[in-house]
Structures are given as C-alpha cells and as structure tokens.
C-alpha positions as CSV (number, residue, x, y, z in Angstrom):
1,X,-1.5,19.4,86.7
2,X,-3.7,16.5,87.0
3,X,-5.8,18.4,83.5
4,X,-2.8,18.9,81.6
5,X,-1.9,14.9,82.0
6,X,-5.4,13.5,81.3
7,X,-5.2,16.0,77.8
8,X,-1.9,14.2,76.8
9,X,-2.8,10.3,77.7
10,X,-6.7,11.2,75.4
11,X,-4.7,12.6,72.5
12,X,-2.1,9.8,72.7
13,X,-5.4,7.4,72.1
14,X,-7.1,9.7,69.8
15,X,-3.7,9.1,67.8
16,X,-3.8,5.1,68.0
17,X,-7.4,5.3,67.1
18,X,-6.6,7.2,63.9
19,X,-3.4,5.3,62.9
20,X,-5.5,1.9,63.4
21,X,-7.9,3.0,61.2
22,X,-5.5,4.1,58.4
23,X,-4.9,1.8,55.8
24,X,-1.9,-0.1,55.8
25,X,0.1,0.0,52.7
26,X,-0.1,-2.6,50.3
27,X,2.5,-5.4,51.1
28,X,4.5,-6.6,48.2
29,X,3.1,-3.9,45.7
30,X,6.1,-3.2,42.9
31,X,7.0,-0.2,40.8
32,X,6.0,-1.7,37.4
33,X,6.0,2.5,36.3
34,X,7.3,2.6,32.9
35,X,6.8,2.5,29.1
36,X,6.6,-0.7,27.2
37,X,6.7,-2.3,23.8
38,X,3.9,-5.1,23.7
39,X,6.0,-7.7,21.6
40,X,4.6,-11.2,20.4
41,X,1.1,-12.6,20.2
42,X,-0.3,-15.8,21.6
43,X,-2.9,-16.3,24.4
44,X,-0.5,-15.2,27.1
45,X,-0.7,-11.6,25.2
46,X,-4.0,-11.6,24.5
47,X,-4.7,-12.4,28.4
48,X,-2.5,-9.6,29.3
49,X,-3.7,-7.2,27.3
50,X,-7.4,-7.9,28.6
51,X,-6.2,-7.7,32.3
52,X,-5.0,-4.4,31.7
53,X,-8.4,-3.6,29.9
54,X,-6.4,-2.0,27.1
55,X,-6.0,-2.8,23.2
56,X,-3.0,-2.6,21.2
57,X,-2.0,-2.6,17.5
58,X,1.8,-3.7,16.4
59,X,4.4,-1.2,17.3
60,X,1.8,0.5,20.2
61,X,3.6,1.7,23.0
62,X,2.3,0.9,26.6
63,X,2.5,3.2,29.5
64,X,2.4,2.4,33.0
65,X,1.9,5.2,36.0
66,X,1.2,6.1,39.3
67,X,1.4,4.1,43.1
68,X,-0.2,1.0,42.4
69,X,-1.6,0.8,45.6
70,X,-3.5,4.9,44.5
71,X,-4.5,3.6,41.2
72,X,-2.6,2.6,38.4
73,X,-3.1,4.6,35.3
74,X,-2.4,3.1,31.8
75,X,-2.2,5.0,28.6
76,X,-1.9,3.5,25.2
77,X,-1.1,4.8,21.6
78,X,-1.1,3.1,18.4
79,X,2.1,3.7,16.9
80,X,5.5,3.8,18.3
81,X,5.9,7.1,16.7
82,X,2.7,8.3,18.6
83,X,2.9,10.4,21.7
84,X,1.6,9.0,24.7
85,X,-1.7,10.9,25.6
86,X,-1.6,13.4,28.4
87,X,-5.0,11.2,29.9
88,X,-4.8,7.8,31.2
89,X,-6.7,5.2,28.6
90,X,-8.1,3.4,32.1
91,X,-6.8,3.8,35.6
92,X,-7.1,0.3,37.5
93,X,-8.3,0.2,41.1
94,X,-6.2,-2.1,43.4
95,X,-8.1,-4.5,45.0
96,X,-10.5,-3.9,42.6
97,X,-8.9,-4.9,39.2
98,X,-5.4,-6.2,41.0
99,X,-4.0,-7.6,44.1
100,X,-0.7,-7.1,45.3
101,X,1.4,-10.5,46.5
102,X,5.1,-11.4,47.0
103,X,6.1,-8.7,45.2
104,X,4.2,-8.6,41.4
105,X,0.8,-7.3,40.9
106,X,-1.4,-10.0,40.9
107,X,-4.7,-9.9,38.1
108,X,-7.4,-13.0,39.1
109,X,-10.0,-14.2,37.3
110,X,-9.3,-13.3,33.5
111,X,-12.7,-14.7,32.3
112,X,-13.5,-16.4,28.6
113,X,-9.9,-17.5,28.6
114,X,-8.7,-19.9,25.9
115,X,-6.5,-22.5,24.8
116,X,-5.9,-24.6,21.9
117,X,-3.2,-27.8,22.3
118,X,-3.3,-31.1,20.2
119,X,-6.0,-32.6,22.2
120,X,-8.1,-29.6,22.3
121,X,-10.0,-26.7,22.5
122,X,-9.9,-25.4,26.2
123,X,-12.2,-22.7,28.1
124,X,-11.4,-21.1,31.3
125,X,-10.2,-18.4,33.7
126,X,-6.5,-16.9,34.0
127,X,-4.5,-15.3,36.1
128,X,-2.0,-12.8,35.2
129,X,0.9,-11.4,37.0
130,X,3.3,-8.8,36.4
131,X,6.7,-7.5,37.7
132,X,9.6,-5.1,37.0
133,X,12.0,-7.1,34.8
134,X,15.4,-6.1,33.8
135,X,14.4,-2.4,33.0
136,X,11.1,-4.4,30.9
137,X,7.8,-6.0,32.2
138,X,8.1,-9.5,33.0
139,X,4.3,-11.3,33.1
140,X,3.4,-15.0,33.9
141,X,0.3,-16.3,33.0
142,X,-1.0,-18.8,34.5
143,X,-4.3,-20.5,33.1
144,X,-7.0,-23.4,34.4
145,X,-9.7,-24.7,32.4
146,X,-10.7,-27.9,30.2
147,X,-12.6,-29.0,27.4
148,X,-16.9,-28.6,27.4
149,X,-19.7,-30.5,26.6
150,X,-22.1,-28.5,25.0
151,X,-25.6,-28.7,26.1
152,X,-27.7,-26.7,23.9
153,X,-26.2,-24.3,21.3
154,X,-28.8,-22.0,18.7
155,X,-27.3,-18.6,16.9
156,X,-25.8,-16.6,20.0
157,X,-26.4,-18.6,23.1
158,X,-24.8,-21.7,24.0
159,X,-24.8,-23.5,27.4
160,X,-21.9,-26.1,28.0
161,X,-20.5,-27.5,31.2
162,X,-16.4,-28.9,31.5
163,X,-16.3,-31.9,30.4
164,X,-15.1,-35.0,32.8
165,X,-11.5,-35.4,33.2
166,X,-10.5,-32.8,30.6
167,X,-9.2,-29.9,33.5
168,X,-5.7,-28.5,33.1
169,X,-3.5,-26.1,34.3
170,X,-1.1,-24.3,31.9
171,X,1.6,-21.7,32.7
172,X,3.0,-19.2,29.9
173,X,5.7,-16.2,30.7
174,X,6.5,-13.7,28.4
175,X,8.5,-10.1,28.8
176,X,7.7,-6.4,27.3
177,X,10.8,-5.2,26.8
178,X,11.0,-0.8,27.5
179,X,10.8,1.6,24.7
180,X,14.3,2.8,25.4
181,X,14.9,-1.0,24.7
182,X,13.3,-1.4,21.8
183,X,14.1,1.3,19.8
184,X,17.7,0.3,20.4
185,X,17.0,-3.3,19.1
186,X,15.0,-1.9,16.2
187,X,17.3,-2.5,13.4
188,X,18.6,0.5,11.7
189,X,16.1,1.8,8.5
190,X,18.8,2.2,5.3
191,X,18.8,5.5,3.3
192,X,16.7,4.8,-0.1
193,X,19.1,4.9,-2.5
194,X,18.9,7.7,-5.0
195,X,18.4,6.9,-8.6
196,X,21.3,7.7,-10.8
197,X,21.2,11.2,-12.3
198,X,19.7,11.3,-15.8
199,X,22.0,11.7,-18.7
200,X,22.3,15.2,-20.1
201,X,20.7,14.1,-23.1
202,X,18.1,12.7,-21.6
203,X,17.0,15.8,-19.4
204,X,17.3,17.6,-23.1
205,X,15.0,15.4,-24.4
206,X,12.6,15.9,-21.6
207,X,12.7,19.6,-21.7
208,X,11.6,19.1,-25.3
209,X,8.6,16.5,-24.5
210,X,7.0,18.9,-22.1
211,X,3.3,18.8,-21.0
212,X,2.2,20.8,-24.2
213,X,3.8,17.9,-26.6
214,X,2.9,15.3,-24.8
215,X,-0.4,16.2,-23.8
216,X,-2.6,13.1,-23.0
217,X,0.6,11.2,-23.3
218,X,2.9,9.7,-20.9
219,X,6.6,9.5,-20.2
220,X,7.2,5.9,-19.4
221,X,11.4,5.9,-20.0
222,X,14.1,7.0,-21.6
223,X,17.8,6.2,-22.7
224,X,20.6,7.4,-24.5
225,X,21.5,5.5,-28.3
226,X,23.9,7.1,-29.9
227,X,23.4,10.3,-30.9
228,X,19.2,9.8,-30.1
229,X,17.5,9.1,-26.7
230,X,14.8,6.4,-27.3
231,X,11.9,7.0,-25.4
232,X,9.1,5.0,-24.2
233,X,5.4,6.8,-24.1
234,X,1.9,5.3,-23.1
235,X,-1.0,6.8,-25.2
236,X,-5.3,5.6,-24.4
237,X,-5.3,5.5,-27.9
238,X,-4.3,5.9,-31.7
239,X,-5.9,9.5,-32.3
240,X,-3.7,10.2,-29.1
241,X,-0.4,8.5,-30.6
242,X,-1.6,10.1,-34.4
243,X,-2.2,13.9,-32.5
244,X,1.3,13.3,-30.6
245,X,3.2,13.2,-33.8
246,X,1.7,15.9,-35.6
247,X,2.7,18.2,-32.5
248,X,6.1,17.1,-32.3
249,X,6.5,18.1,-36.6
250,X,4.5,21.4,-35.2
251,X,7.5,21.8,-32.6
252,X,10.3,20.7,-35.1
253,X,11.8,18.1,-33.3
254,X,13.6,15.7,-34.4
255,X,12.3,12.1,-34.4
256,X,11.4,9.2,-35.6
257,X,8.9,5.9,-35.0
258,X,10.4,2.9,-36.7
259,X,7.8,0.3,-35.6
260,X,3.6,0.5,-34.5
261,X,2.3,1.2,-31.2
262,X,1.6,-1.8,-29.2
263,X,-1.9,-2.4,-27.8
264,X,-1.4,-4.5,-24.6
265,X,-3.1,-3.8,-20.8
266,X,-5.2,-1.0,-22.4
267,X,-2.8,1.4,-23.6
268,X,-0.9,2.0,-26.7
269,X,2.9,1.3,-26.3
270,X,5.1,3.6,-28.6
271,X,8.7,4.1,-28.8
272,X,10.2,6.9,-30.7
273,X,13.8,8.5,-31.7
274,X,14.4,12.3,-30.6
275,X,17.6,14.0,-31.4
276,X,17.4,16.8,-28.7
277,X,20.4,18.6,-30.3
278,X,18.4,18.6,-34.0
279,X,20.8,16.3,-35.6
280,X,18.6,13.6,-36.8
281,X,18.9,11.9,-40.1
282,X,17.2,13.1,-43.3
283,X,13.4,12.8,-43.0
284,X,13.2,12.6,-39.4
285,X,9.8,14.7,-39.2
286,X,8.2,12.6,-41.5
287,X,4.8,11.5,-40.3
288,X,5.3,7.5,-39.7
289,X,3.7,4.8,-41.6
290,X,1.3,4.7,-38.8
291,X,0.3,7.9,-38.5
292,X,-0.1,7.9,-42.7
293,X,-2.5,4.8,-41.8
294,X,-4.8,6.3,-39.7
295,X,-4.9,9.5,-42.3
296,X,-6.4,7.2,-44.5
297,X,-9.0,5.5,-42.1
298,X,-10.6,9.5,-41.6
299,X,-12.3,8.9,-45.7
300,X,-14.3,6.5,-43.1
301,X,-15.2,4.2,-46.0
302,X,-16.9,1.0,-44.6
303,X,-16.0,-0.5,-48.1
304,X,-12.1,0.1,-48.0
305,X,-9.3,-1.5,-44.8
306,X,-5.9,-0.6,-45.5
307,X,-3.8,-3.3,-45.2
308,X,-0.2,-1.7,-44.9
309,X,1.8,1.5,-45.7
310,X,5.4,1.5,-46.7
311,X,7.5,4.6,-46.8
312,X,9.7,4.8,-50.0
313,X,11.9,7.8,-48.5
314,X,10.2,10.0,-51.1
315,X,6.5,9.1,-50.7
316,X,4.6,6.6,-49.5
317,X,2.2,3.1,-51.0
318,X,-0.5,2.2,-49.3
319,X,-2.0,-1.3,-50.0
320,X,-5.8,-1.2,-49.5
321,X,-8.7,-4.0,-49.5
322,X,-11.8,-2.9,-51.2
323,X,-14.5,-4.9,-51.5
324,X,-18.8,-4.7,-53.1
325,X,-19.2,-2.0,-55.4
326,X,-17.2,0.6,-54.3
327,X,-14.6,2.2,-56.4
328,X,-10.6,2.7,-56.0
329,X,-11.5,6.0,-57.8
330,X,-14.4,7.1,-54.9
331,X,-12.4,6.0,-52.1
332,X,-9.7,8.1,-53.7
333,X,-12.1,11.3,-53.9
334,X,-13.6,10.6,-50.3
335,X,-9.9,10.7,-49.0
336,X,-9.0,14.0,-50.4
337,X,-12.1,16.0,-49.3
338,X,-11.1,14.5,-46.1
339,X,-7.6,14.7,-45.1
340,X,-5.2,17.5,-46.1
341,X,-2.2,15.1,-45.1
342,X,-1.7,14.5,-49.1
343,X,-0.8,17.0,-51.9
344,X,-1.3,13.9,-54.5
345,X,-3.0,10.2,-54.3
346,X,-2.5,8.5,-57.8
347,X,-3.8,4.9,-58.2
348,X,-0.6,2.6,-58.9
349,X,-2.3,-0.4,-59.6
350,X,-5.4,-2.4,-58.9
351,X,-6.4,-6.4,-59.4
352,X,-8.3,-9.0,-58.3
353,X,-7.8,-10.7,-54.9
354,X,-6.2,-14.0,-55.6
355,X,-7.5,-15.4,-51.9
356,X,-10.7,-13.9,-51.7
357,X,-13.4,-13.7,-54.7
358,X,-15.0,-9.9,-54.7
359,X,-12.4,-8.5,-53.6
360,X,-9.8,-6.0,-55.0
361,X,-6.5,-5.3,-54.1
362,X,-5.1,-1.6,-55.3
363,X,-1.9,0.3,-54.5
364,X,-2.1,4.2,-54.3
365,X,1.0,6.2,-54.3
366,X,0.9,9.3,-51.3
367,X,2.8,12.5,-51.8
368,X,2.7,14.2,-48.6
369,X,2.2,18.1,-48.3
C-alpha cells in the first residue's frame, strides 16, 4: 500500500517537472495567416518588406503561413496571376526574427533605415509591427534616427556618427489589403473592341493582292471608292514598286497609279486603284508614268536624266536632259538593246537648253509593246 502511494505522489512530480519545463505559449501571438496584395511604396513598405526578408514586384502576391509561435513561413510570387509556390520563400523564427506583444507580431531592429523630410536626410533603425486587419494586414512602422555627420567617406566606406540634436521619432501605418480583396477592387478589364468587318470589296481585293503579287511589298490599307478599292502599299524601293506593277499586268488585274511613290521614313509610299470585279476604265493595265520612267533609267546612260513622262492615252513622251557629247540618237539605240518595254522610240523633237548652256532638251515619243 505504502509502494503504490509513493509511485503516484513521484509521477505527480515527474509531471510538474515536465510541464515546467515546457514552453509556454507565446502570449499575444495573432493569426496574421493569409494572402496579401503589397499595395503602395514609401519607406514604411520598403521597411516591411525587409522585416519579412522578402522582395516584391507590383501586383506580387504575399503569403502568410503557419503558428507564429512554430515558424512563420512566407511565400512570394511575382505576379498576381502567379501561383503561390508549394515552398516557403523564408520561414521566420519567433524570437529570432519576431516577437510577439499585445497582440501583433512585433519586428525590432530594421537596420539601414531611412528617411527623407524637408529638413533632411535621416539614418536609423525601425520597428515594424503587424496585425490581422479587417480580413487585410494592418502594419505600423515606427522609426528612430537623425541626421549624421560624416567623418571620413572614400569609394565604399564611410564612417559618420548622428549628428547633435537632429534625433527623431516617426510613425507610419499602412494596410495590405487580401487577394480576395483586391481582385474585387481591381477594376473590371473591357473587351478590345473588334475592328469593323472589311467591306466585301475590300476582302476581293485582298484575295487578288496575295503573297505572290505582292511579294516584297506590303499591305498598309485599304478602302472602298466607288467602284475601286484604293489601296495603300509600302515598297524598300523603286525596282520593288516597278516589279509590283509588271506582276499585277501579268495577273490581269485591274488597276491603276495616278501619282509617284513617295519616299519618306525609308520606304516607298504608293497608292493604286484595283477594280476586284475587272471593271476598270480603259487602259487600266497600262504600265504608269513611273514605272515607264524607270524603263528608261535601265539604258543606264550617265549622260542622259529623264526629267518627266506624260501618258497621252495612246503612248507616252518622255522629256530627257542630255548633256557632253552624247547623242539623242545613241541614247535612243542603248534603250532599245536594253528594255523590251517599247515596240517604237521616235525622236519628237530636240533643242538647246534655254537655262543651262550644253545642254539639250529632246522629247521621244514611246509606243509600248
């Protein structure tokens, strides 16, 4: 009897030895478990973010886990669209990174803290506290420093000490709201709105241009006029816009190209007239005056620039500047061995330039082909 009641009064002490050596739990510590939106900048951010030992871009998504008082594990992603990773970015220690006091967990000691007011730069310490708040994370920051004096200052190192009279104390709050929270505040993204379907003629037209006309060419635009869809093209330059309009007479489409490429931001600009149904005016295929012009720069006569074609409906006149002792009658024979654009080039007339001494001005009639 008297065994059996000595047994039960030593495990009754065993059992207050143990629970005396247990750890109590944490007083105070709060459930701050959650996922946040880290919203605003500032130094009050900035401190926060460095307590937590974390970094965060705009729209990252915070994640707060785990018992404080066991360690409290924070995982961070980059994007708001981002899944939270399955492993913790840093798990921080209480007692070790955090206290826990009157309810909010409590980070001291936030070194290389600063401030900036009107009357100065300020260095310093901070101490950071955060709390369940209204389904968010409320923190308040509170931060003492003060101006330094520096001592001795040469490429990395510098030694300062505070300077007299300069020592403040300054207290910042600010909230993470929850990611259930923000995305309902995040403001509703509107539908692009479609562009307006192209106009039958125009898809026509398209279907006509197609990769083999166009080539090194490039759709720019295109809209209906009338009958005709005027379309805007980009060419690197003139053998492209001259090659362009030989393939679309090769195709038998009807168009036209009433005015000169445009050379501006390195590209030819060149608008034409297509008739996709085929129902373009008389002389619609007809090689431009442009494309006529460079036909006569392949005789590649260093002695001869054409000034200007005109088209006569029938034929074409091309005004040309030749100059030293070349001939009308040479440059005449050099461009028939060279092109095979022409089935006739007759010299209409041929003078004396009235504004320039040398040189001679003649006009050559062009039957195409």
């Amino acid at each position: 009897m008297r065994r059996a009641v000595f047994a039960a009064v030593l495990l009754a002490a065993i059992a207050d030895v143990r629970a005396q050596d247990r750890p109590a739990r944490p007083a105070g510590c709060p459930d701050v478990a959650g996922v946040y939106r880290p919203t605003g900048g500032g130094y009050a951010a900035a401190d926060l973010v460095k307590a937590l030992r974390i970094t965060v871009y705009l729209g990252s998504k915070v994640q707060l886990d785990g018992r404080p008082e066991d360690g409290l594990e924070v995982r961070v992603t980059s994007s708001a669209k981002e899944a939270l990773p399955k492993r913790p970015t840093v798990v921080l220690q209480h007692r070790k990174d955090f206290t826990c006091a009157e309810g909010q967990l409590v980070f001291s000691g936030i070194r290389q803290a600063s401030r900036k007011n009107e009357q100065g730069w300020y260095e310093g310490t901070s101490t950071v506290r955060i709390t369940p708040s209204g389904g968010g994370l409320g923190v308040e920051v509170v931060f003492r420093g003060s101006q330094r004096e520096v001592l001795y200052s040469y490429d990395s190192a510098r030694i300062s000490v505070p300077k007299l009279g300069t020592g403040t104390v300054l207290r910042e709050s600010l909230r993470w709201p929850s990611d259930a929270e923000a995305e309902a505040q995040t403001p509703a993204v509107a539908e692009p709105e479609l562009p307006p379907p192209e106009a039958p003629e125009v898809v026509r037209t398209r279907a006509l241009l197609d990769a083999k006309v166009l080539s090194n060419v490039r759709w720019v635009a295109a809209a209906p006029k009338g009958d005709s869809v005027l379309v805007t093209l980009n060419a690197r330059s003139n053998d492209d816009v001259a090659r362009l309009e030989d393939r679309l007479r090769a195709a038998s489409i009807s168009h036209t190209m009433k005015v000169s490429p445009i050379w501006t931001n390195n590209a030819y600009h060149l608008q034409i007239l297509v008739w996709p149904d085929g129902q373009g005016l008389a002389g619609t295929q007809r090689p431009s005056t442009h494309r006529v012009q460079q036909e006569l720069l392949r005789a590649q006569d260093p002695m001869v620039t054409v000034r200007k074609v005109d088209d006569l409906g029938d034929g074409y006149v091309a005004t040309v500047d030749i100059v030293g002792g070349a001939t009308v009658e040479s440059y005449v024979a050099r461009l028939g061995a060279n092109s095979g654009m022409f089935s006739d080039i007759r010299v209409f007339s041929e003078s004396a330039s009235a504004q320039a001494p040398g040189r001679r001005v003649a006009r050559l009639g062009l039957v195409l082909r």
